[in-house]
VMD Tcl script that draws the C-alpha trace (Angstrom):
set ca {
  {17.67 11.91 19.06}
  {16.30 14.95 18.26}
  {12.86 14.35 16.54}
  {12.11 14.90 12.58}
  {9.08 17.54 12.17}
  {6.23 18.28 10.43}
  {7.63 20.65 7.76}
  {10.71 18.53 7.58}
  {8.65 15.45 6.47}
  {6.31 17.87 4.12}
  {9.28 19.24 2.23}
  {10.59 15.57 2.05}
  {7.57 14.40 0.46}
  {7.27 17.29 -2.28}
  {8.65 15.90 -5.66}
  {12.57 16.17 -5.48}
  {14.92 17.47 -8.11}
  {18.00 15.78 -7.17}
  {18.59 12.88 -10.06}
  {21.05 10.84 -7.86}
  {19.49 10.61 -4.33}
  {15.54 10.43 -6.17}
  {16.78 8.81 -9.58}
  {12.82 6.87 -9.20}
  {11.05 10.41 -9.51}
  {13.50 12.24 -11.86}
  {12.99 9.88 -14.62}
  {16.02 8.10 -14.25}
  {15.68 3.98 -14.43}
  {15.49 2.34 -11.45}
  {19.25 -0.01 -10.55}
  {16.75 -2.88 -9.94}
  {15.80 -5.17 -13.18}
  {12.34 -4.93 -15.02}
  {10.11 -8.58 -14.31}
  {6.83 -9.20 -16.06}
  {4.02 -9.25 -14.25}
  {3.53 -12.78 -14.83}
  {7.09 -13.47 -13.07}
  {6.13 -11.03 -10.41}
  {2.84 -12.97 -9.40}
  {4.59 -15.94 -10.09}
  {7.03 -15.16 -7.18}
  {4.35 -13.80 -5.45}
  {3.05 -17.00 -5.24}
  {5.40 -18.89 -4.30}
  {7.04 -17.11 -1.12}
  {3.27 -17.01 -0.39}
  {3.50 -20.60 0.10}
  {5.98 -20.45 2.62}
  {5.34 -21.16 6.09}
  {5.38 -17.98 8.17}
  {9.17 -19.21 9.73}
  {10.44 -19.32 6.27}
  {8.77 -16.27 4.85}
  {10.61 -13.45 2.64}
  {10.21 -9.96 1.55}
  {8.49 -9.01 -1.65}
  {10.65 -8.35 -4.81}
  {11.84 -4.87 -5.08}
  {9.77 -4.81 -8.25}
  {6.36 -5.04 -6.32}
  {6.83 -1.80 -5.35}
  {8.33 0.10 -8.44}
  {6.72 -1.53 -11.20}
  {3.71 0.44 -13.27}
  {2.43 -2.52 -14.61}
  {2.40 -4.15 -11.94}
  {0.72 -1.35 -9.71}
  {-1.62 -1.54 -13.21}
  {-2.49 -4.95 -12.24}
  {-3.18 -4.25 -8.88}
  {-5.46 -1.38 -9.65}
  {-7.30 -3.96 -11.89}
  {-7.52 -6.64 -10.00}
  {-7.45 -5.60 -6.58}
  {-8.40 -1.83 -5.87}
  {-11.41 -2.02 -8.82}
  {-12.74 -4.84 -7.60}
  {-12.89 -4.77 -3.90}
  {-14.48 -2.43 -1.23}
  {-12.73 0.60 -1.04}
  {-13.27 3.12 1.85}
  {-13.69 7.09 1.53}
  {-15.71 8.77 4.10}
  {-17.07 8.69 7.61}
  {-21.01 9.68 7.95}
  {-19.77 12.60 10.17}
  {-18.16 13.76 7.28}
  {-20.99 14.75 5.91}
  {-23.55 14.87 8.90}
  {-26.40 17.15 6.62}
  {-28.44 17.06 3.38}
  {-25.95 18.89 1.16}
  {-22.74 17.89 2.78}
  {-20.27 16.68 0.34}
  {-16.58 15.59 -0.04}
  {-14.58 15.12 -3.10}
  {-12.38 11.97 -3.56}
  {-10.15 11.01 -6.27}
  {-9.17 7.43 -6.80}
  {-7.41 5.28 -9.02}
  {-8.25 8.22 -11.90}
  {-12.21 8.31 -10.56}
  {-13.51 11.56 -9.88}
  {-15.90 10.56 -7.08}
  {-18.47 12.73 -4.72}
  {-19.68 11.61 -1.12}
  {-22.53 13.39 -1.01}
  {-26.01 12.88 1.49}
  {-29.18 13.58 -0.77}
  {-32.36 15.36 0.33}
  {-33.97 11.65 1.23}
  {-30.74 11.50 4.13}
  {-28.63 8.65 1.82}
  {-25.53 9.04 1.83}
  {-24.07 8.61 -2.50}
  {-21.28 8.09 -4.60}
  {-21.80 10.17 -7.69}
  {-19.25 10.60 -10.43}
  {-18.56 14.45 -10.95}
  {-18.33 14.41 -14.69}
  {-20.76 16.02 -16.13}
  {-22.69 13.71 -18.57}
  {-22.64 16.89 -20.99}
  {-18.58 17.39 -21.55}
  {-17.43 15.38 -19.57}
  {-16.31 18.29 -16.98}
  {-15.38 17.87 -13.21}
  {-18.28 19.48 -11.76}
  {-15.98 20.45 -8.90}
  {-12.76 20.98 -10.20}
  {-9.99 22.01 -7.63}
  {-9.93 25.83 -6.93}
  {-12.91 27.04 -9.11}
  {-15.82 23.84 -9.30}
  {-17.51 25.20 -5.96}
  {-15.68 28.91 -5.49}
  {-17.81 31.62 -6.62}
  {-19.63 30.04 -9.54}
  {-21.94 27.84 -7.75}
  {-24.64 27.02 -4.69}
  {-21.59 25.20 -2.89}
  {-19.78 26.72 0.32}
  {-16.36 25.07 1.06}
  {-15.73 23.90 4.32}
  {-12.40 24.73 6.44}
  {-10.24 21.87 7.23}
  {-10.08 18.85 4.66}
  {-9.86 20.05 1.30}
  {-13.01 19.04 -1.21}
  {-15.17 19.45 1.63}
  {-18.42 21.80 1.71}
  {-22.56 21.70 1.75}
  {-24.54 22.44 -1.45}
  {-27.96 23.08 -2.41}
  {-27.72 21.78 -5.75}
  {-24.66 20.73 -7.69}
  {-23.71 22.99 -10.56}
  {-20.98 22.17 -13.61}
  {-19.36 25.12 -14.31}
  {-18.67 24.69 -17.49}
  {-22.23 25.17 -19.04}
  {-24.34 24.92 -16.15}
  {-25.72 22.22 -15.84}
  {-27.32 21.54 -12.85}
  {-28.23 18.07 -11.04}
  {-30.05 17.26 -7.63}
  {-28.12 15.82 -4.93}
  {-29.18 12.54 -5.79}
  {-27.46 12.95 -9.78}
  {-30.52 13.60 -11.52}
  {-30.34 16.02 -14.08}
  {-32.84 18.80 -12.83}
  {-31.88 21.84 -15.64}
  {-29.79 22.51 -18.73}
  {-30.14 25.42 -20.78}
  {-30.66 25.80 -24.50}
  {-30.81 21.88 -25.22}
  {-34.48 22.22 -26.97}
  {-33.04 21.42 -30.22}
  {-31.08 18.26 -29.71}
  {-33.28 15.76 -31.43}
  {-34.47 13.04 -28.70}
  {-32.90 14.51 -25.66}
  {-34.68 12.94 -22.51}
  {-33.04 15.28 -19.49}
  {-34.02 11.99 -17.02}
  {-31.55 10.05 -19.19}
  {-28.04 12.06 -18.27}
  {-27.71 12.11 -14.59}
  {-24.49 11.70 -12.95}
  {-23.09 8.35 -13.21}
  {-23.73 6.14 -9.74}
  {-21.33 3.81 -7.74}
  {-22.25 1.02 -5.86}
  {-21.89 2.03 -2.20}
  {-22.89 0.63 1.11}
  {-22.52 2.48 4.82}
  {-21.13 -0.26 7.25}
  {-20.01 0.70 11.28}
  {-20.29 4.36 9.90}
  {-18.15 4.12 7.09}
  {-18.91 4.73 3.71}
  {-17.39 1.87 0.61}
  {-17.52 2.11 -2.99}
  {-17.26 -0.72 -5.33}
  {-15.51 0.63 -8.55}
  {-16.40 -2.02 -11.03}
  {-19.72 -3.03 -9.01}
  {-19.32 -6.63 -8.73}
  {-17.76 -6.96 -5.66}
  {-19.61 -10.75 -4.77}
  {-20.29 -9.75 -1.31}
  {-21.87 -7.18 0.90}
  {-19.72 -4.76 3.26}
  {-21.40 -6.68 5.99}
  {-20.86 -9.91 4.54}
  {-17.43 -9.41 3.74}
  {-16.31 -8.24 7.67}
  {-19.00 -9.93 9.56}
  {-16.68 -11.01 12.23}
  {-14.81 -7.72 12.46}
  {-17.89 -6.08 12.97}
  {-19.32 -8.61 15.62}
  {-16.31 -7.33 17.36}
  {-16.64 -3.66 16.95}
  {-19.95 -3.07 17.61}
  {-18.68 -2.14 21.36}
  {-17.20 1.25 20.01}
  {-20.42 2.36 18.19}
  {-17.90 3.34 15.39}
  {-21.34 4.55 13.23}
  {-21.96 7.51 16.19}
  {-18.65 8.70 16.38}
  {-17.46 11.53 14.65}
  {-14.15 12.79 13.07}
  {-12.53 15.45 15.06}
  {-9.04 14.87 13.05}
  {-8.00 15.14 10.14}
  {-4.60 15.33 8.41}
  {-3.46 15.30 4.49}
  {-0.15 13.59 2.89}
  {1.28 13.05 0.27}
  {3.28 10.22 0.41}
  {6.34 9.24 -2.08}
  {5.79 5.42 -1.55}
  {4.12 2.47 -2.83}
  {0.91 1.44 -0.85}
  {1.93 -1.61 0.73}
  {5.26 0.15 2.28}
  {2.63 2.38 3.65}
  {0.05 -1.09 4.68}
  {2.90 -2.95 6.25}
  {4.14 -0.34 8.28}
  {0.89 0.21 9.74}
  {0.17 -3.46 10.48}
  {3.40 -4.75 11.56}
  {4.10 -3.73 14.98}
  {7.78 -4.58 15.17}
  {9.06 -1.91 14.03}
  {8.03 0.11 17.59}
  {11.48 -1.44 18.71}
  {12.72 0.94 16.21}
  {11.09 3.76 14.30}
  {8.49 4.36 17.70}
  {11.08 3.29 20.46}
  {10.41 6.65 22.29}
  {6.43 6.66 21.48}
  {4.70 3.55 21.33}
  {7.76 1.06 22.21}
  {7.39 1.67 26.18}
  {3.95 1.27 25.88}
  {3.18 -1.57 23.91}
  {6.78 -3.20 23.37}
  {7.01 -4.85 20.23}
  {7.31 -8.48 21.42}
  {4.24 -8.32 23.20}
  {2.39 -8.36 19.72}
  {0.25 -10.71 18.09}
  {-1.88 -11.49 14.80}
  {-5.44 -13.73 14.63}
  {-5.46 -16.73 12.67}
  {-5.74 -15.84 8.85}
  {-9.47 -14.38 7.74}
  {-10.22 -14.15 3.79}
  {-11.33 -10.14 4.27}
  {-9.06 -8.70 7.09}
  {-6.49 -9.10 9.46}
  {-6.53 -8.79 12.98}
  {-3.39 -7.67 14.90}
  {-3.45 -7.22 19.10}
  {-0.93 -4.70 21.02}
  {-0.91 -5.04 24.73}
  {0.37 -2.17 26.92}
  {2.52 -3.62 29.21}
  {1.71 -5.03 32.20}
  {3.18 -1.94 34.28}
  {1.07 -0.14 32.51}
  {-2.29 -1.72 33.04}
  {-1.19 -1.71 36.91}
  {-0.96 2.13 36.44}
  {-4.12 2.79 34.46}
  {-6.37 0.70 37.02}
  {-4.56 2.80 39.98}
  {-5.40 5.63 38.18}
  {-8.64 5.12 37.83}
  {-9.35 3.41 41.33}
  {-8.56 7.35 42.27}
  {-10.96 8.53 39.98}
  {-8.57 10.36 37.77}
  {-8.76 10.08 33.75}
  {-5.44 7.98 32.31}
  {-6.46 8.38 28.93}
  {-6.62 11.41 26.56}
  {-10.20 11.46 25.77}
  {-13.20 9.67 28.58}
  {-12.46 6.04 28.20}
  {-16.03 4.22 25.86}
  {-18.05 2.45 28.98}
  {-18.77 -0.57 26.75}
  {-14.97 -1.25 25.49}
  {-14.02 -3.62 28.97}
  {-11.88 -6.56 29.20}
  {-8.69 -7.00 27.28}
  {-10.13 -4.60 24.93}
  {-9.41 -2.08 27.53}
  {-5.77 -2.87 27.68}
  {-4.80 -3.22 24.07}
  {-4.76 -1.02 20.94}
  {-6.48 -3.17 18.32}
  {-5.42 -3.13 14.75}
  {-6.80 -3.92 11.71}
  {-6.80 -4.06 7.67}
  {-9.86 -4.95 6.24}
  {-8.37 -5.79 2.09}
  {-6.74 -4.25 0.80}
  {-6.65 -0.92 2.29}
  {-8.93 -0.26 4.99}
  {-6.76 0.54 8.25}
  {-7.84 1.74 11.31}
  {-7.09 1.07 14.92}
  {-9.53 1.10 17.89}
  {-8.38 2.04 21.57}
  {-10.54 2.37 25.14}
  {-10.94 6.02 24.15}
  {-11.18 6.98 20.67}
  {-10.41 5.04 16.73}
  {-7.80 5.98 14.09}
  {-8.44 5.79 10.42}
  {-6.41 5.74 7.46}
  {-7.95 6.66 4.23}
  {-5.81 5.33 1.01}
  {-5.20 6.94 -2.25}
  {-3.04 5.19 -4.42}
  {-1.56 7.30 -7.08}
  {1.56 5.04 -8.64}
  {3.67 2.41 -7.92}
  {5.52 5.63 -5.57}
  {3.30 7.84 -4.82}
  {-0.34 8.06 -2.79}
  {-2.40 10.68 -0.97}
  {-3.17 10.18 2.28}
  {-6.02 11.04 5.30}
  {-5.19 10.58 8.67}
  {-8.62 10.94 10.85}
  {-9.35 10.39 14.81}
  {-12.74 9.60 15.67}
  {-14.22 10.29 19.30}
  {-18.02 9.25 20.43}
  {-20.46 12.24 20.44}
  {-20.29 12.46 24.15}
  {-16.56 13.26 24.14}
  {-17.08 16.02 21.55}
  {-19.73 17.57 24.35}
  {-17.07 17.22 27.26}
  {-15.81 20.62 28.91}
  {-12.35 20.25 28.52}
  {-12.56 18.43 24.91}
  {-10.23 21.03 23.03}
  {-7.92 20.18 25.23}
  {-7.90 16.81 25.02}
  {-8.04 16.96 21.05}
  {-5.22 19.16 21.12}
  {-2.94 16.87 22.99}
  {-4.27 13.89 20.85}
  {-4.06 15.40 17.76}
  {-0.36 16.42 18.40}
  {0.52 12.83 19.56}
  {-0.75 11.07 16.38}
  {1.06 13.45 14.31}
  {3.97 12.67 16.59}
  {4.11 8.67 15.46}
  {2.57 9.15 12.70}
  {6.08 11.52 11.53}
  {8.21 8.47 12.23}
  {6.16 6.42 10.35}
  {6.80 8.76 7.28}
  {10.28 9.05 7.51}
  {10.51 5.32 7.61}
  {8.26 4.72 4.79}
  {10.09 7.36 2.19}
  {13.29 5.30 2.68}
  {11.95 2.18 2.56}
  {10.84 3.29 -1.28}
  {14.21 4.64 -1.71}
  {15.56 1.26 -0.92}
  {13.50 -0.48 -3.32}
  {15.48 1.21 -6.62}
  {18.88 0.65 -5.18}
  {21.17 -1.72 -6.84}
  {22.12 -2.88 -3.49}
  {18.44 -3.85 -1.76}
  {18.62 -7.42 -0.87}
  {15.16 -10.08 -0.31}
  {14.68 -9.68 3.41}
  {14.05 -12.45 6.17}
  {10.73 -11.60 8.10}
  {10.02 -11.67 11.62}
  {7.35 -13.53 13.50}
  {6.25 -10.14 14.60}
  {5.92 -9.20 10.88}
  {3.53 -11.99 10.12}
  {0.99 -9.42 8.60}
  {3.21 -8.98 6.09}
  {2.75 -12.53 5.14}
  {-0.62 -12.47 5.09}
  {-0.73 -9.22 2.78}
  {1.16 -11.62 0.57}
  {-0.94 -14.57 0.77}
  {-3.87 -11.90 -0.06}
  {-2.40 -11.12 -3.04}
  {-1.81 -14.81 -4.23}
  {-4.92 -15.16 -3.62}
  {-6.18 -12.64 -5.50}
  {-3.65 -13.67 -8.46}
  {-5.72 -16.69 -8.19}
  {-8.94 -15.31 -8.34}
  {-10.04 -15.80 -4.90}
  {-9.23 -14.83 -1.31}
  {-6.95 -15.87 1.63}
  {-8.18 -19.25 3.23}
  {-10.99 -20.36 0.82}
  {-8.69 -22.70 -1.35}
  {-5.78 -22.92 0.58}
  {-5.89 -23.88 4.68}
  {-5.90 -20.58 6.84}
  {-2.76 -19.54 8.87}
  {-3.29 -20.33 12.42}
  {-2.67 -17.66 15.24}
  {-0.12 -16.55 16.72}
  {-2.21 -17.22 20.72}
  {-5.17 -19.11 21.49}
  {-8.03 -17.24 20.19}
  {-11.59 -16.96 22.41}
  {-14.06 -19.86 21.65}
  {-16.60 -18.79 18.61}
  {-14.18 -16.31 17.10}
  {-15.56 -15.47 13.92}
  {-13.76 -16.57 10.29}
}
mol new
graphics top color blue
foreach p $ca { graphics top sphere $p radius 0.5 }
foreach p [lrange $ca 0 end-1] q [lrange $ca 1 end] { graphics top cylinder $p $q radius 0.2 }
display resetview
């Protein structure tokens, strides 16, 4: 079978015209009925509740449904950690990236006292985007635009464009002309506005609504105990790759996490080398989810060969400290409700989220490689090979994902039966029961077990 490419999926993604084969983006009703939201969670709950052997597929509606995705955005996305950047994003005083979210104009910026910030870019004046797309930072201001990731750059100062005002890298208001007259104007009082942030293994949060009850740190304290071995905070992205996607985010969040589908969609990629049954998922965890994929044991026999020779198996120098079984599998994890990344012997994958609808997100795909590998002779090489074979799997994963939404608005999708292999799934359900309730997986409810005996001391 002759493999879908890049342009291929790109022109699939663009917004379609036909009415018939994309009634859900031509404005045409969807075949499946309209449910409350109330009837929605309702159901949510209760297939939640299922043990894993009995467990079902979300109603179509979950994915289609703006007030549902509404309620999500609310209740979920607002009020949990969300994750935009990388430090080596923006490695220098003055580096910045633009990020929208969930309608929130946001800039990732490090300040001249080396924080790294998440300002708002409306201007406290207008309420202008400081940086609008294709004239906030081009040719009307100190900022110089990076090549690569769009919204990208390093600034002196930040500038609105509308009636320049200007503002430090910090937010603080530092000029604005011709405002001597407005009685009681205080310039220190109309800075940019500030979101909560933290920096955890490297990456940078925000907390929309700024009550998130727990740190970063608190909040994936055992994920972290585990992946202090990669040094994720000294790597740097060397990769990255824009999408837009026309699907829901879950379709997107269960692809990534359930690893059954390499039978299928990756059965010449990732199949042979980490064959679907071979999978496994941790014990539930309130914050995250932990999912294992051993390469077969052929495999293993061939790596350790290879490098009894003193020859290089992987793409990029294998990380000295990642030993053991860590060596041997690809681990995967979602840290709620839409932080996914994967870490291998040699380099980490990360998956930055943008929800724009109940069908529609924008999405950054990043690799991340320690510092040393970036210094290594041959690394264009090897980023050039790697590069090409995560757009390779990631391709299948998008053609998979645009007809799963498809499916959703047919009069003729049915409630599926999952898999044990597709038990992160169920736990992205019983997340968002949870949530429903106010709380999160395993504090009110006992925690699912795992799917193999776990090491001693494994961290809730």
């Amino acid at each position: 079978m002759t493999p879908v490419s890049e342009p291929e999926i790109r022109r699939a993604c663009a917004v379609p015209t036909d009415p018939i084969q994309y009634s859900h983006r031509s404005g045409t009703r969807s075949a499946q009925p309209e449910l409350p939201v109330d009837q929605l969670l309702a159901e949510i709950e209760r297939i939640a509740a299922l043990p894993l052997e009995d467990s079902v597929t979300l109603p179509a509606q979950a994915y289609t449904s703006h007030a549902f995705f509404d309620w999500e955005v609310e209740n979920v996305f607002r009020k949990e950690w969300l994750c935009l950047a990388h430090v080596s994003q923006v490695p220098a005083i003055g580096d910045f990236l633009n990020v929208d979210i969930l309608g929130e104009s946001l800039l990732v910026i490090r300040d001249k006292s080396n924080v790294v910030r998440v300002l708002s870019r409306v201007c406290p004046h207008r309420g202008m985007d400081i940086m609008p797309p294709g004239f906030g930072y081009d040719g009307h201001s100190p900022a110089e635009v990076r090549d690569g990731v769009s919204g990208c750059g390093h600034t002196r100062l930040l500038l609105c464009p509308y009636h320049s005002w200007t503002f430090e890298l910090d937010g603080r208001l530092k000029a604005c002309a011709e405002m001597q007259e407005a009685r009681g104007f205080n310039r220190d009082e109309w800075g940019l506005s500030t979101y909560r942030c933290e920096v955890w293994q490297g990456f940078v949060f925000v907390n929309l609504d700024g009550d998130a009850p727990h740190t970063v740190a608190e909040q994936y304290a055992g994920l972290g105990a585990h992946l202090d071995k990669w040094n994720l905070a000294d790597m740097e992205v060397v990769f990255a790759r824009e999408w837009d996607c026309p699907f829901n985010w879950k379709v997107l969040t269960e692809n990534f996490m359930e690893s059954y589908h390499h039978a299928g969609a990756h059965s010449q990629t990732l199949q042979p080398m980490m064959p679907a049954r071979d999978t496994w998922t941790e014990r539930e965890k309130s914050h995250y989810i932990r999912c294992h994929l051993p390469l077969k044991p052929a495999l293993r026999d061939q790596i350790a060969a290879c490098e009894a020779r003193g020859e290089r198996w992987d793409t990029f120098p294998p990380i000295p400290t990642v030993t053991g079984e860590d060596r041997y599998e690809w681990g995967l994890f979602l840290g709620y409700p839409s932080f996914k990344f994967l870490v291998t012997a040699d380099c980490a994958i990360w998956y930055r989220t943008q929800p724009l609808g109940p069908d529609r997100l924008k999405l950054l795909t990043t690799m991340l490689v320690p510092k040393s590998t970036v210094k290594h002779p041959d690394f264009d090489a090897m980023l050039e090979k790697g590069s090409a074979q995560s757009v390779a799997f990631h391709l299948e994963d998008m053609e998979v994902c645009m007809a799963v939404q498809r499916g959703y608005y047919s009069s003729g999708y049915q409630r599926g039966r999952l898999s044990h292999l597709e038990m992160p799934i169920w736990l992205i359900q019983r997340y968002l029961a949870a949530r429903a309730r106010g709380t999160w997986p395993g504090l009110d409810r006992e925690p699912a077990a795992s799917q193999r005996p776990e090491k001693e001391g494994a961290a809730a």
